[in-house]
C-alpha positions in Angstrom: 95.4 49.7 92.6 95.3 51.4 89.4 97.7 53.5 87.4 97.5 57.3 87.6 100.2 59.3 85.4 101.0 62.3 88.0 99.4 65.6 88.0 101.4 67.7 85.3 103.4 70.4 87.1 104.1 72.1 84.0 107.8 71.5 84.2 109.6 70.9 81.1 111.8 67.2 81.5 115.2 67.6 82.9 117.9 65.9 81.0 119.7 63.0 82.2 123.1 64.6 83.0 121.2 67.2 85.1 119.6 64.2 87.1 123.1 62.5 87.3 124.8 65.4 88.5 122.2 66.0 91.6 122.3 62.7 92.2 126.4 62.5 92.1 126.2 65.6 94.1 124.2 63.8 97.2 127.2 61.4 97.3 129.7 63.4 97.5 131.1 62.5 93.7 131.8 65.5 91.2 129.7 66.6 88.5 129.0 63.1 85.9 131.3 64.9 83.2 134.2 66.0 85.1 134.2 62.1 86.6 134.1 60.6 83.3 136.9 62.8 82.1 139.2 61.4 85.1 138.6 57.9 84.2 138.3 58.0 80.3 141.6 60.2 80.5 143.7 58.6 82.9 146.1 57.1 81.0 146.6 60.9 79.4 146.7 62.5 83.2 149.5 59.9 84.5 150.9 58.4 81.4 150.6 55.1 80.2 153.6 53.5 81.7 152.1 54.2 85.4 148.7 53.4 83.8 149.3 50.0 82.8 149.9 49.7 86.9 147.5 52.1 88.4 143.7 52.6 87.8 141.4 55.2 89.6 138.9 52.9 91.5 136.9 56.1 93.3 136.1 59.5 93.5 134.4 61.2 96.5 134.9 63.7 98.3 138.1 65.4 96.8 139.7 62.1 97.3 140.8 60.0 94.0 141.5 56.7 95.2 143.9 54.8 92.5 144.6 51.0 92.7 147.7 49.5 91.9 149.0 46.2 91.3 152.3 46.4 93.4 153.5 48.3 96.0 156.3 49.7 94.2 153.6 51.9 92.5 152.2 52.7 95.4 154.8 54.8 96.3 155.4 56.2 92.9 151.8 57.3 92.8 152.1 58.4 96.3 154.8 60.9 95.0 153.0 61.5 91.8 150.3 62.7 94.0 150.6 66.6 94.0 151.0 66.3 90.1 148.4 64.4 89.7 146.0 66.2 91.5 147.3 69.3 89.2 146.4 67.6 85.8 143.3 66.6 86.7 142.6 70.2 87.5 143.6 70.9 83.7 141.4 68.6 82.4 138.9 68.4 84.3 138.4 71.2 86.1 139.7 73.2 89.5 139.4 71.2 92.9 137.6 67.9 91.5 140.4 66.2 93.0 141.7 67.7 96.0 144.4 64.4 96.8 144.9 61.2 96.2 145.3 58.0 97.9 146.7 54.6 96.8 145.8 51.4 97.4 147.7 47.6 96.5 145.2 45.5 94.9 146.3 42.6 92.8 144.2 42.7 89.1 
């Protein structure tokens, strides 16, 4: 079989993050910027004392999941929850995170 380019369309290229973003969209994941902003700033949205004990894993849905490496911060993230879910609206934008859920998981 032989290589054929496709016929032109006369569509101007997309750029990546637009791709990203559609794709992201399909899987229930927020836009690819407001994700990165959760994990690149995490240590800023909880502090870096619960950071060096909790990292977020996922993000679909609305629904942050965070792992941490004892249950102890489990809870405390549990609690942190509604805060949380607040600062991430200030940095990254309104309803990106809509709550958060904890899971132990020894690093």
């Amino acid at each position: 079989m032989t290589w054929r380019p496709l016929p032109d369309d006369g569509a101007e290229p997309k750029p990546l993050r637009d791709s990203l973003d559609g794709f992201a969209r399909k899987l229930g994941a927020p836009q690819a910027g407001a994700l990165a902003m959760v994990f690149a700033r995490w240590d800023e949205i909880v502090g870096p004392g619960v950071a060096a004990h909790a990292r977020p894993i996922s993000l679909v849905q609305g629904a942050l999941l965070v792992a941490v490496d004892q249950p102890v911060w489990a809870t405390q993230l549990r609690y942190l929850g509604p805060r949380v879910v607040e600062r991430i609206g200030e940095i990254a934008g309104a309803g990106v995170v809509e709550r958060v859920e904890v899971k132990v998981e020894a690093r």
